[in-house]
Residue frames as a rotation matrix with the C-alpha (Angstrom) as fourth column:
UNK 1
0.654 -0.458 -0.602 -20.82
0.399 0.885 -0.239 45.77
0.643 -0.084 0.762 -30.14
UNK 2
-0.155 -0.979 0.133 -18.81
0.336 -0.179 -0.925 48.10
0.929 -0.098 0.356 -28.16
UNK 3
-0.142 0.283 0.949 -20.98
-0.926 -0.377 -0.027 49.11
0.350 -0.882 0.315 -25.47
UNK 4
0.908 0.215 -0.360 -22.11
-0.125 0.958 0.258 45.35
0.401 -0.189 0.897 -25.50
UNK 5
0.261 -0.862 -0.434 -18.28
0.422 0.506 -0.752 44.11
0.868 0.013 0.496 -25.32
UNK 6
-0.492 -0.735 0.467 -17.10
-0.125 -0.471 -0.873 46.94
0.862 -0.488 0.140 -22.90
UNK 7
0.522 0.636 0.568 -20.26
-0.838 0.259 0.480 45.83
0.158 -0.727 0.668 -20.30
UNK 8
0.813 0.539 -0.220 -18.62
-0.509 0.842 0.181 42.62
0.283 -0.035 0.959 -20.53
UNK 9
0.124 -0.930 -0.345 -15.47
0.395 0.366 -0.843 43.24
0.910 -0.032 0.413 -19.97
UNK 10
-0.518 -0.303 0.800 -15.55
-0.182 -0.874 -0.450 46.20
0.836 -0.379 0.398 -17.79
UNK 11
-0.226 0.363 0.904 -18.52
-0.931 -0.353 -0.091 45.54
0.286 -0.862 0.418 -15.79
UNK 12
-0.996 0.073 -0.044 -19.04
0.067 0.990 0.126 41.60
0.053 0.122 -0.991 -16.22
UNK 13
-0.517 0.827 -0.220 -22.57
-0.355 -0.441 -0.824 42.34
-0.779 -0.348 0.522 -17.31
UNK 14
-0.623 0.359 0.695 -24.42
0.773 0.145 0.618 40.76
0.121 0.922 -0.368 -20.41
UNK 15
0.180 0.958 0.225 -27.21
0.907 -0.250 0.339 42.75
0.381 0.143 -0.913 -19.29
UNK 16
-0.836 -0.441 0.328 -26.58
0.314 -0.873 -0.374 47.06
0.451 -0.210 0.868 -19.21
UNK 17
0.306 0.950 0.064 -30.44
0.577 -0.238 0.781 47.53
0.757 -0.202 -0.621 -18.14
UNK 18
0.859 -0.096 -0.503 -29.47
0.444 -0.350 0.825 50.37
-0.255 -0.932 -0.258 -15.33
UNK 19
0.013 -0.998 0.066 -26.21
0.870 0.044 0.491 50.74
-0.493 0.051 0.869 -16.51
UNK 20
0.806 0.324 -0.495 -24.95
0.241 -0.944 -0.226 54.63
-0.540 0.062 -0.839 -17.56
UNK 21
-0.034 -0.821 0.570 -22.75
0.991 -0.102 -0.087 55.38
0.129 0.562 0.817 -21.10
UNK 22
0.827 0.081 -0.556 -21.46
-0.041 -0.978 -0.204 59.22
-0.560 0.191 -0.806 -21.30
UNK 23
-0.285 -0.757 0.588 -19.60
0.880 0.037 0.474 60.10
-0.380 0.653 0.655 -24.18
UNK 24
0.359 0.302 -0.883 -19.86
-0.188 -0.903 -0.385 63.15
-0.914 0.305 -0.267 -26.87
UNK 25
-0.631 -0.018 -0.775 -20.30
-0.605 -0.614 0.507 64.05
-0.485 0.789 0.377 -30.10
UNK 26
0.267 0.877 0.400 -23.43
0.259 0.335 -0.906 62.60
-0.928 0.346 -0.137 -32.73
UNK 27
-0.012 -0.203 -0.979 -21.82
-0.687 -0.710 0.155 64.03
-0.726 0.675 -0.131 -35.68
UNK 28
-0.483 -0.200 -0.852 -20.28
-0.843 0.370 0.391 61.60
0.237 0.907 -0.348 -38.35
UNK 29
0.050 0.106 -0.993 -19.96
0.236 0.965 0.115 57.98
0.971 -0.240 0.024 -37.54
UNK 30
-0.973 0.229 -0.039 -20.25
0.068 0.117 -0.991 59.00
-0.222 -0.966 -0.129 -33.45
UNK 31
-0.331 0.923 0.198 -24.50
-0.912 -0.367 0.184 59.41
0.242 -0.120 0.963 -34.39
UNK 32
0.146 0.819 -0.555 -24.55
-0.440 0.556 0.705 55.96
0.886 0.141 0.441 -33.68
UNK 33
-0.797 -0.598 0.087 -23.72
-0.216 0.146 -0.965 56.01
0.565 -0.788 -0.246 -30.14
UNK 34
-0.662 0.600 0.449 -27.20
-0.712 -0.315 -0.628 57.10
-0.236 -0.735 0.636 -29.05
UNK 35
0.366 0.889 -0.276 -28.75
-0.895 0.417 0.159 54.43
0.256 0.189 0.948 -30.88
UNK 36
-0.199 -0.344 -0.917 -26.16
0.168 0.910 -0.378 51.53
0.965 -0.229 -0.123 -29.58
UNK 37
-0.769 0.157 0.619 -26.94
-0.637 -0.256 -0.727 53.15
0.044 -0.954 0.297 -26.21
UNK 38
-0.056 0.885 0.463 -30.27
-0.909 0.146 -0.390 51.90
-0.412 -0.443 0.796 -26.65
UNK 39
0.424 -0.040 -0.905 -29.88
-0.636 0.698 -0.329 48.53
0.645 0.715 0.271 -28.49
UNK 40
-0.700 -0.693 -0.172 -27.30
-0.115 0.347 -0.931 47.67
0.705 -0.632 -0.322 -25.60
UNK 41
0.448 0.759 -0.472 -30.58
0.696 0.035 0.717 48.50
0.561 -0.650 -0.513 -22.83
UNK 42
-0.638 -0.672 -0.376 -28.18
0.761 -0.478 -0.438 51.39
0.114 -0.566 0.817 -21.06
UNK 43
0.659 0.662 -0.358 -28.95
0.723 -0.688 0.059 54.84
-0.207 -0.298 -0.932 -20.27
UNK 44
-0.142 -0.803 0.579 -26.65
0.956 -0.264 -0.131 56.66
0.258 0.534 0.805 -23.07
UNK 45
0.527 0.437 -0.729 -25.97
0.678 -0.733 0.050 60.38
-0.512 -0.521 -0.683 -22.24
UNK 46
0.196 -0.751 0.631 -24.38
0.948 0.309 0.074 61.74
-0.250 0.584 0.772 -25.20
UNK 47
0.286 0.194 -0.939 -23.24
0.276 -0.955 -0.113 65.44
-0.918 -0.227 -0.326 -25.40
UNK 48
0.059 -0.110 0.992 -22.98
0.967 0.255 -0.029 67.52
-0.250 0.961 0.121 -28.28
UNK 49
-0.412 -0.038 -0.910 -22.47
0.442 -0.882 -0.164 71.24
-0.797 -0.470 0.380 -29.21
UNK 50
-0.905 0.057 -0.422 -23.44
-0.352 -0.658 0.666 71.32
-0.239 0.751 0.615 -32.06
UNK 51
-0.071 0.997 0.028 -27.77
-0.573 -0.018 -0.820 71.58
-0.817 -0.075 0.572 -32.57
UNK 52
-0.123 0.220 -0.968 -27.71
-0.990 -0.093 0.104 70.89
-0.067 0.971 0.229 -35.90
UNK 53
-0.672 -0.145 -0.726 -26.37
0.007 0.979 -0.202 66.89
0.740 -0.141 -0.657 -35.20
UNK 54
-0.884 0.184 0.431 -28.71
-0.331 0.404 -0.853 66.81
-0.331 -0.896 -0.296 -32.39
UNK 55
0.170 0.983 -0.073 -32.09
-0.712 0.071 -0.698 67.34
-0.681 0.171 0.712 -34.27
UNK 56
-0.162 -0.257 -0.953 -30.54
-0.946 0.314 0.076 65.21
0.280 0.914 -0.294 -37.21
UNK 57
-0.870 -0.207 -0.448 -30.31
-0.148 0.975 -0.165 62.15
0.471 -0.077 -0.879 -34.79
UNK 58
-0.434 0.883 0.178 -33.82
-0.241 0.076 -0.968 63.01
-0.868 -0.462 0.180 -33.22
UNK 59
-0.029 0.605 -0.796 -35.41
-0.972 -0.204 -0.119 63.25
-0.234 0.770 0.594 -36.45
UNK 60
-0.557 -0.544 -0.627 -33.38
-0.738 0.671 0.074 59.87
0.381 0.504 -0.775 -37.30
UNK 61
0.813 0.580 0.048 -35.03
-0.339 0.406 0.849 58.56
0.472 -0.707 0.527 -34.57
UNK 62
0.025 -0.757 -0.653 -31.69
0.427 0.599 -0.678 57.35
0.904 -0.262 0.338 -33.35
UNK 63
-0.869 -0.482 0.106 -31.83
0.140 -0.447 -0.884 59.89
0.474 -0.753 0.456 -30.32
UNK 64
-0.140 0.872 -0.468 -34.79
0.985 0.171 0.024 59.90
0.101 -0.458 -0.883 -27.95
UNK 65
0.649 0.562 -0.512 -34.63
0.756 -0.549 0.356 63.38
-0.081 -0.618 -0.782 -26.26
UNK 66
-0.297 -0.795 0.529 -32.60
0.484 -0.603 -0.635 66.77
0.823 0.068 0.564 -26.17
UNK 67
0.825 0.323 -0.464 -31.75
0.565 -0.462 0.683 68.89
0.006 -0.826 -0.563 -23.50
UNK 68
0.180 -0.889 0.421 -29.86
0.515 -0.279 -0.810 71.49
0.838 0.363 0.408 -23.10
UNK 69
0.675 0.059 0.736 -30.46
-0.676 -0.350 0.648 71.56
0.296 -0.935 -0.196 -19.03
UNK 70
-0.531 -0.743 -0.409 -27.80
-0.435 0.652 -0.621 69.89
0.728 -0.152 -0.669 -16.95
UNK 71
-0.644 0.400 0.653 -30.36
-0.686 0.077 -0.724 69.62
-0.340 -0.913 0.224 -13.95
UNK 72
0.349 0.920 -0.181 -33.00
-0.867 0.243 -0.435 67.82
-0.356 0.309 0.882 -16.13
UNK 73
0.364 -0.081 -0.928 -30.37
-0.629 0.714 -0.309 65.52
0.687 0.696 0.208 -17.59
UNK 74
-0.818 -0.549 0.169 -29.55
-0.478 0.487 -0.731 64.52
0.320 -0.679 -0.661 -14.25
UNK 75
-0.470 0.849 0.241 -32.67
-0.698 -0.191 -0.690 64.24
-0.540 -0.493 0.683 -13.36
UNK 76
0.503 0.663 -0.554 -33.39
-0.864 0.400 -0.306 61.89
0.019 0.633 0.774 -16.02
UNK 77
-0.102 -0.789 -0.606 -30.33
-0.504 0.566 -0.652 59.94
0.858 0.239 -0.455 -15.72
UNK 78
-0.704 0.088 0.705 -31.56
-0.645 0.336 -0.686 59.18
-0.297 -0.938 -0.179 -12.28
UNK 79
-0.229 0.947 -0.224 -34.89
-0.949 -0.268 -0.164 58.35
-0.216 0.175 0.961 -13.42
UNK 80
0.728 -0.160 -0.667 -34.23
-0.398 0.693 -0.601 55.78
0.558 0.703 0.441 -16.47
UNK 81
-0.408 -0.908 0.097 -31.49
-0.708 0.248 -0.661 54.15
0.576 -0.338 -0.744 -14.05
UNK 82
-0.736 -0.270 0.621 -33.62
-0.642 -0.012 -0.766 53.40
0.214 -0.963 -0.164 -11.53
UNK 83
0.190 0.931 -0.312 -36.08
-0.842 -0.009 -0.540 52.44
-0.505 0.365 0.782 -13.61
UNK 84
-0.454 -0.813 0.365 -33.63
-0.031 0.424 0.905 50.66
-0.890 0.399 -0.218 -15.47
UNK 85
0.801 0.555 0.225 -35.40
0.341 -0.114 -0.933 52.07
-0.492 0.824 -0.280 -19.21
UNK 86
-0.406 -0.714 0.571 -32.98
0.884 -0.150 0.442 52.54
-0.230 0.684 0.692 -22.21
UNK 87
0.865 0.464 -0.191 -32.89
0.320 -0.803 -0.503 55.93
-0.387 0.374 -0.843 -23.02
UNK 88
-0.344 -0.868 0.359 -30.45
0.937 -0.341 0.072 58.12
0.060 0.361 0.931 -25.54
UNK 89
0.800 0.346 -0.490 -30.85
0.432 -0.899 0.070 61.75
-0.417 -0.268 -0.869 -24.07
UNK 90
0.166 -0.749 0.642 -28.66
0.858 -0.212 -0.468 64.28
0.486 0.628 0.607 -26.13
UNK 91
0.248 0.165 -0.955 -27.42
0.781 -0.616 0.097 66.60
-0.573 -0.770 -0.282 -24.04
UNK 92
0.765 0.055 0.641 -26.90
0.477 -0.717 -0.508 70.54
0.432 0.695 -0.575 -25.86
UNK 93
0.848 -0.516 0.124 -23.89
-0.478 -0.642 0.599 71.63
-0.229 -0.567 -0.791 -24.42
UNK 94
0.016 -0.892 -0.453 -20.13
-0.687 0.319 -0.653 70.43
0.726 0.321 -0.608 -24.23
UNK 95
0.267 0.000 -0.964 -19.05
-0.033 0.999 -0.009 67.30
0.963 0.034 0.266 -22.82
UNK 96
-0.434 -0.897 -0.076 -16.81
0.331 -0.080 -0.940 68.80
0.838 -0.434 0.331 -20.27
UNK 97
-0.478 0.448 0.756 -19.91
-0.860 -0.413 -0.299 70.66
0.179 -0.793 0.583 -18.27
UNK 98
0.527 0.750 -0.399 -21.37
-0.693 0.652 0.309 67.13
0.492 0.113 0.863 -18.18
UNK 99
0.097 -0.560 -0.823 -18.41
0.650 0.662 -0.373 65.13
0.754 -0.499 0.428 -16.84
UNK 100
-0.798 -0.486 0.357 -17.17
-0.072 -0.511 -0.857 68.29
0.598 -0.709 0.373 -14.38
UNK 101
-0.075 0.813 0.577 -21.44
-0.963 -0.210 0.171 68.01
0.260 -0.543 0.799 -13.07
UNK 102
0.912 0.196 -0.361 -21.36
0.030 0.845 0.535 64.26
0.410 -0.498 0.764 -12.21
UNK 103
-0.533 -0.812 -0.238 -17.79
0.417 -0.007 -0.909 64.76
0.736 -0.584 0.342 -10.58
UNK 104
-0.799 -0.231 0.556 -20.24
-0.123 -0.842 -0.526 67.09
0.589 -0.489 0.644 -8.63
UNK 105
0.714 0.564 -0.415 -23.33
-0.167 0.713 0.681 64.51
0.680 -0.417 0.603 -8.05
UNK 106
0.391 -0.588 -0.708 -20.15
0.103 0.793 -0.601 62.69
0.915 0.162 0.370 -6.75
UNK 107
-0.578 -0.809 0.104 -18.92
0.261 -0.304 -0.916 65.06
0.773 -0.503 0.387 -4.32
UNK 108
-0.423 0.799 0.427 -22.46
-0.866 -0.495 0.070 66.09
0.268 -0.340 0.901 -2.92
UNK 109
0.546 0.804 0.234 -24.52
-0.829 0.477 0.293 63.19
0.124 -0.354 0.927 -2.82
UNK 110
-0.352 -0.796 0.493 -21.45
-0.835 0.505 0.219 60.55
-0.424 -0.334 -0.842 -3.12
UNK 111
0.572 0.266 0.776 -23.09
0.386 0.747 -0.541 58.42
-0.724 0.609 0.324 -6.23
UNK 112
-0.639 -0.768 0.039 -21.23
-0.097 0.131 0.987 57.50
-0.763 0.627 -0.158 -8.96
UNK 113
0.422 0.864 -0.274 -24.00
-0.210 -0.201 -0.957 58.22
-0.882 0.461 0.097 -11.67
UNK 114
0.566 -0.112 -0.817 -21.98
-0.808 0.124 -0.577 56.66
0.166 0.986 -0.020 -14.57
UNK 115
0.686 -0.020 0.728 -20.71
-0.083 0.991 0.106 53.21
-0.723 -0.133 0.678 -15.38
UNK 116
0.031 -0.578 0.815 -18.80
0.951 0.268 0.153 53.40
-0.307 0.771 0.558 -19.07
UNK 117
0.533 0.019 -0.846 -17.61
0.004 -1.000 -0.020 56.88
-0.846 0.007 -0.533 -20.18
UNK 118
-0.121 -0.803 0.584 -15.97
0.968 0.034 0.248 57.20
-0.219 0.595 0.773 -23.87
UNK 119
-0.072 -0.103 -0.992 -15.16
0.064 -0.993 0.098 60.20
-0.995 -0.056 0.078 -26.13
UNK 120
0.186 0.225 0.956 -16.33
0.858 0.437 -0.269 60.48
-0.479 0.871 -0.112 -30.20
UNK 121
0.468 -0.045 -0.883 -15.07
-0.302 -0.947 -0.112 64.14
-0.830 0.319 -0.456 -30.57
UNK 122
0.946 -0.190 0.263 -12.70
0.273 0.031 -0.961 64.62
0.175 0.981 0.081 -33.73
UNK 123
0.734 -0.674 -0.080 -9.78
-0.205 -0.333 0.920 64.77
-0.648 -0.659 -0.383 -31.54
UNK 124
-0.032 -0.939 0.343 -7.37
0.910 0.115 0.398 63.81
-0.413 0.324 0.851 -34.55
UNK 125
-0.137 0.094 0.986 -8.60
0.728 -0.666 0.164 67.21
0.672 0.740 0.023 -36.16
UNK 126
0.381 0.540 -0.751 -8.85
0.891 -0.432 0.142 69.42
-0.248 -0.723 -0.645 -32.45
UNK 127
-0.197 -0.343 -0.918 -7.80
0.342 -0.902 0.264 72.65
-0.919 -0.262 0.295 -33.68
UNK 128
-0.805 -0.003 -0.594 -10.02
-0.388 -0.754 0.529 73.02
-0.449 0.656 0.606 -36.39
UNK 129
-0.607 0.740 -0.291 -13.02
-0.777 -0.475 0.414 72.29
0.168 0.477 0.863 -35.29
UNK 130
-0.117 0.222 -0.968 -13.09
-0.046 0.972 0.229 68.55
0.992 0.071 -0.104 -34.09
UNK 131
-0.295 -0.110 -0.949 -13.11
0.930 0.195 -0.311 69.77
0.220 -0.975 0.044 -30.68
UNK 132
0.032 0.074 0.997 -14.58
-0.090 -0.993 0.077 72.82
0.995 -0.092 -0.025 -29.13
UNK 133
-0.604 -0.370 0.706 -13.83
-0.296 -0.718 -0.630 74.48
0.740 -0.589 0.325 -25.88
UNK 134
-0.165 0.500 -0.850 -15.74
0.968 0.248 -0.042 74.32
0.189 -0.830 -0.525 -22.81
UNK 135
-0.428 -0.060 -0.902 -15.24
0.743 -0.592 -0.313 77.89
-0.515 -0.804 0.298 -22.33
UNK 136
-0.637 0.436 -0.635 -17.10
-0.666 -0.727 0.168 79.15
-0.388 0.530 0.754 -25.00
UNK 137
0.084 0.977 0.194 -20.54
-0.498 0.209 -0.842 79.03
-0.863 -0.026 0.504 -26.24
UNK 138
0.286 -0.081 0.955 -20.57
0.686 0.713 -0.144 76.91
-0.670 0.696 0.260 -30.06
UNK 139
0.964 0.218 0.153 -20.75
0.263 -0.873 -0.411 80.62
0.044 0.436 -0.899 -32.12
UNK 140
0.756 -0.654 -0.010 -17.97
-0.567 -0.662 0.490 81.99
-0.327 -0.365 -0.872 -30.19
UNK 141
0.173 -0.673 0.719 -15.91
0.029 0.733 0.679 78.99
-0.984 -0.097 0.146 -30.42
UNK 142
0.250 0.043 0.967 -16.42
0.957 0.144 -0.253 78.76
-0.150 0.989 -0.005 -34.42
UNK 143
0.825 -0.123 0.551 -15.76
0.203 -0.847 -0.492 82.85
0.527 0.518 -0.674 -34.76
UNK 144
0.645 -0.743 0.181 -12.52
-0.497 -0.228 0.837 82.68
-0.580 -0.630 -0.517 -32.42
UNK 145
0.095 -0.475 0.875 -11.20
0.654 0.692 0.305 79.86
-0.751 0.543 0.377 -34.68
UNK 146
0.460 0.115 0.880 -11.35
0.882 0.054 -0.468 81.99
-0.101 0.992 -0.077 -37.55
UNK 147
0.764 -0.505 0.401 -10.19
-0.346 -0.846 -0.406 85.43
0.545 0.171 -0.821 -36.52
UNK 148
0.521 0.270 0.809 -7.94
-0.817 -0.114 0.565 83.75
0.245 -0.956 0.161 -33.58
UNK 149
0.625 0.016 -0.781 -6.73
-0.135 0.987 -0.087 79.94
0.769 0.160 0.619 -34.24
UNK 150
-0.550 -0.835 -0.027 -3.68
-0.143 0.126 -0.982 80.42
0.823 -0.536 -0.189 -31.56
UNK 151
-0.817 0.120 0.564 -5.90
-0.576 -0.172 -0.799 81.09
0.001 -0.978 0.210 -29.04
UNK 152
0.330 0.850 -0.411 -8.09
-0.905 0.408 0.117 78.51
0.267 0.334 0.904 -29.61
UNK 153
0.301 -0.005 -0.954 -5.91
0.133 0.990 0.036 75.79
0.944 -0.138 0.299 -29.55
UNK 154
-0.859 -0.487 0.157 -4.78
-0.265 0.160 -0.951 77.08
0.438 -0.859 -0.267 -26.31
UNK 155
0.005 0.683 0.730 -8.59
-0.996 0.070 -0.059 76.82
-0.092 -0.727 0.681 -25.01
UNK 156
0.521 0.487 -0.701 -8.76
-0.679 0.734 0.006 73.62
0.518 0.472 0.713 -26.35
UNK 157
-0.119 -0.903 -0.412 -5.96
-0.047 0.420 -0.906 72.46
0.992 -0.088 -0.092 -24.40
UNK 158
-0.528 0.352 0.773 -7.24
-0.759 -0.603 -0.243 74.11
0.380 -0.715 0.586 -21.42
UNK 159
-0.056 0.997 -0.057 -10.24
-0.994 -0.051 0.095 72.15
0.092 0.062 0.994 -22.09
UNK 160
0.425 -0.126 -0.896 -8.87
-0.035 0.987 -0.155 68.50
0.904 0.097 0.416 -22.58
UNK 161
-0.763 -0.611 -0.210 -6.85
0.090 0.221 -0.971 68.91
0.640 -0.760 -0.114 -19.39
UNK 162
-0.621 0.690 0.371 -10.39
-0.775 -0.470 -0.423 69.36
-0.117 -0.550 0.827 -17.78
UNK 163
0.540 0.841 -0.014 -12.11
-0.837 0.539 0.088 67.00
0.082 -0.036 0.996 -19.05
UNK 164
0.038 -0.320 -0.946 -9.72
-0.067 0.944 -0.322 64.42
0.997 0.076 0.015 -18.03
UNK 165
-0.742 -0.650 0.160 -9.24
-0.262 0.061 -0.963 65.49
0.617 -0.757 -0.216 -14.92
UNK 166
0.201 0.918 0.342 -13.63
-0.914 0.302 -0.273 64.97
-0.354 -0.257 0.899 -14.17
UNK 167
0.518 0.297 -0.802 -13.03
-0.649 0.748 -0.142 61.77
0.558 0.594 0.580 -16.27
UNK 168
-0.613 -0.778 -0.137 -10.15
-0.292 0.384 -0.876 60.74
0.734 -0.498 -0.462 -13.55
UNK 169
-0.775 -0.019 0.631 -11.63
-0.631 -0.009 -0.776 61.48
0.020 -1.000 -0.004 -10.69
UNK 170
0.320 0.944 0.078 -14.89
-0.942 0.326 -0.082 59.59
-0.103 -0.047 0.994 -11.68
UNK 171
0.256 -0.145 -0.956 -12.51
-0.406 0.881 -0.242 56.51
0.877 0.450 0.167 -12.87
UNK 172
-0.779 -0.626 -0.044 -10.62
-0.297 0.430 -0.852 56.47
0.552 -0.651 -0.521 -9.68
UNK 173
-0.533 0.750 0.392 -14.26
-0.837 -0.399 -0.375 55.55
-0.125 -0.528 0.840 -8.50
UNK 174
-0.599 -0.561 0.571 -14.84
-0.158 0.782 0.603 52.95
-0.785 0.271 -0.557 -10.94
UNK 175
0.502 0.594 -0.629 -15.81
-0.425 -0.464 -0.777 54.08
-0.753 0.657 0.020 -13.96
UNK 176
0.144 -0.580 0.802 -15.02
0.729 0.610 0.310 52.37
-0.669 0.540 0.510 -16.60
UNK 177
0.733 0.114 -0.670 -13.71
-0.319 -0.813 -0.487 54.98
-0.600 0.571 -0.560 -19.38
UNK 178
0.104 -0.326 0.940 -12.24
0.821 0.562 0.104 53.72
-0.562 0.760 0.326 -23.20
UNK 179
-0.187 0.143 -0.972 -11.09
-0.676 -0.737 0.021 56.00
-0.713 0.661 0.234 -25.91
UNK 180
0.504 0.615 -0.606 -12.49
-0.584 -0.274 -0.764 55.97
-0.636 0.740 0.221 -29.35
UNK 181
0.220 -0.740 0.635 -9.65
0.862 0.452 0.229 55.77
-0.457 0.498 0.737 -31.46
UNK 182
0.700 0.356 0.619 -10.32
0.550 -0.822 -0.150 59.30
0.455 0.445 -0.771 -32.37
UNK 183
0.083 -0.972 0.218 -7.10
0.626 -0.119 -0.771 60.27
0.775 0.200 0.599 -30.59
UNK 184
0.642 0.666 0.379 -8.15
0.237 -0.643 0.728 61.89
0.729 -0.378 -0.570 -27.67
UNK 185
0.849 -0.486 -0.208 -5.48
0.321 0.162 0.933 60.73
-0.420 -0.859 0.294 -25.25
UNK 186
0.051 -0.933 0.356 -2.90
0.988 -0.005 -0.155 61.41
0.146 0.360 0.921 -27.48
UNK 187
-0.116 -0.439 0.891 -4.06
0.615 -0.736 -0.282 64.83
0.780 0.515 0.355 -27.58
UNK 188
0.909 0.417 -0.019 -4.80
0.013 0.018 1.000 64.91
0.418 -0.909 0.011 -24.19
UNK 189
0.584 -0.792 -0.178 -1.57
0.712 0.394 0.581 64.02
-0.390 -0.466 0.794 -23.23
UNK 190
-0.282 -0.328 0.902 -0.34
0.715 -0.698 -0.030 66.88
0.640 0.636 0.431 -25.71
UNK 191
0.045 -0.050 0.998 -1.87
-0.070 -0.996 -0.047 69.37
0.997 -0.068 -0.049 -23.64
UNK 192
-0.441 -0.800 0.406 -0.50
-0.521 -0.141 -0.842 68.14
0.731 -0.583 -0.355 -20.72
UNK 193
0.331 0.942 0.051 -3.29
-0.736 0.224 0.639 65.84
0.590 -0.249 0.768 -19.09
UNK 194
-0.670 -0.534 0.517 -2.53
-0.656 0.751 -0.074 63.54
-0.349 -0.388 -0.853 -16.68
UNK 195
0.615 0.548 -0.566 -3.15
-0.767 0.581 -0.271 60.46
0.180 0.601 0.778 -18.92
UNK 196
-0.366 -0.850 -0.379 -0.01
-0.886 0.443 -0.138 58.48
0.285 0.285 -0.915 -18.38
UNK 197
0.663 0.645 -0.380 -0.14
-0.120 0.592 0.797 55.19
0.739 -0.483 0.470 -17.22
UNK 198
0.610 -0.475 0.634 1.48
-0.792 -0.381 0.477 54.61
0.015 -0.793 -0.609 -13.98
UNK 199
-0.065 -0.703 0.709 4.92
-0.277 0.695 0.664 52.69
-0.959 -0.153 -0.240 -13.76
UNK 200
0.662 0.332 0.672 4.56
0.445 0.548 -0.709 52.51
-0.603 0.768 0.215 -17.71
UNK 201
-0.520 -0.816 0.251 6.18
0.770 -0.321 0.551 54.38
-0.369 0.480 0.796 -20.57
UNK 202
-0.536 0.657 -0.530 5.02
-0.479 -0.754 -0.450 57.83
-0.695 0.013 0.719 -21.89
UNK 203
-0.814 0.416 -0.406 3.65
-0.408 0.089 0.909 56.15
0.414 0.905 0.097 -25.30
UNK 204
-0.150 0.883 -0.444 0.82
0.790 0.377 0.484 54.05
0.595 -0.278 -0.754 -22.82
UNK 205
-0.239 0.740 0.629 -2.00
-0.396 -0.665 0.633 55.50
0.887 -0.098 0.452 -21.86
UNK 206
-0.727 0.404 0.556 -4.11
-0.597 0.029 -0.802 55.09
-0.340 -0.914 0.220 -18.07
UNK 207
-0.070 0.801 0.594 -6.80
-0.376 0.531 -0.760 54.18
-0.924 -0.276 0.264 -20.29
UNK 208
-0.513 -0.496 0.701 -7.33
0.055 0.796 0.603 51.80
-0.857 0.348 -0.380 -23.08
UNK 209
-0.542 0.516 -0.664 -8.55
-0.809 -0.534 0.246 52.26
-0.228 0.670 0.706 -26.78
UNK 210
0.409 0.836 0.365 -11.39
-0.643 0.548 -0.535 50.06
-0.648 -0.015 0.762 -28.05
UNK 211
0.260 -0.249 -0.933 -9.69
-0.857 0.385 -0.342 48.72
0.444 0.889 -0.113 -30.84
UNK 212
-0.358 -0.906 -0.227 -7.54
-0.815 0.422 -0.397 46.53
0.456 0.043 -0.889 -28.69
UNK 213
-0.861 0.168 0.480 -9.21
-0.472 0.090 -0.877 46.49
-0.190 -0.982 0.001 -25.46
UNK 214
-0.429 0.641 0.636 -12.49
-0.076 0.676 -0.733 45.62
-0.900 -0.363 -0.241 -26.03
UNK 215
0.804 0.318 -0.502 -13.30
-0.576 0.626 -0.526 44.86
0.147 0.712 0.686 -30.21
UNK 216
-0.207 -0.944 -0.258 -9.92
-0.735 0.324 -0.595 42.78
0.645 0.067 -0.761 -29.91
């Protein structure tokens, strides 16, 4: 209902056939992204760092494919677009090398290679584990937390101010891009992101949470 709703609001679309979701994480309740991906008729591109949750939702059957190539998942995301075939492709990697590489389709070839963009991390829990870096590998990230935690949450911070800024530039394009509820902007905005909205107060956000915006 939310990819359904946010096509309809966002893109005035009943029909997503062609249409591209990126988001991250398969874990709890986010594993059923990749299967509303496909239910909706999109082309869901859902990242994850942790393996374990990837094979769990392949096995499930909820997830079509893994990859843990960015070139191939472009390469597919073209593919199934153009084709216009539902497909849930799990990408192996963090979320952030996935939004910062279609900022870079963007700049190179000058397509906009996504349509609806959310976030399912564990962003109310991001410093212990509900979020991981960009700048480290899953391992590293999980043995820095433990000997480390200070410097963690600074990557993590690091990291959210990155991935908004790939998630900006791709809106100011006209992506369409919802949080979760999972608190992302809040903590986004915590590490200094440029989330505000413009001409607003600090407490609103640029972009809009599902609850309101589009189950509301």
């Amino acid at each position: 209902l939310t990819v359904l709703n946010a096509g309809r609001r966002y893109l005035k679309a009943e029909d997503l056939s062609g249409k591209v979701f990126v988001t991250s994480g398969l874990g709890g309740m986010s594993g059923a992204q990749a299967k509303a991906a496909v239910i909706a008729g999109c082309v869901g591109i859902i990242a994850e760092v942790d393996e374990e949750a990837l094979l769990k939702r392949h096995k499930q059957g909820w997830l079509m494919e893994i990859s843990n190539n960015l070139d191939h998942c472009i390469a597919r995301l073209r593919d199934a677009r153009k084709k216009k075939i539902a497909l849930s492709l799990g990408y192996h990697g963090n979320v952030v090398d996935l939004w910062e590489r279609l900022v870079h389709e963007l700049d190179t070839t000058g397509e906009l290679l996504v349509d609806l963009g959310s976030d399912q991390t564990s962003c109310h829990n991001p410093f212990n584990g509900g979020y991981y870096p960009v700048q480290l590998g899953f391992e590293e990230a999980k043995q820095l937390l433990s000997t480390n935690p200070g410097k963690f949450r600074t990557l993590v911070q690091e990291s959210l101010k990155r991935q908004v800024a790939a998630i900006n530039r791709l809106a100011d394009k006209g992506m369409f891009f919802w949080d979760y509820g999972n608190a992302f902007l809040l903590e986004a905005q915590r590490a200094g992101a440029d989330v505000e909205k413009r001409g607003a107060n600090k407490t609103e956000f640029r972009y809009p949470s599902y609850v309101q915006h589009i189950m509301g």
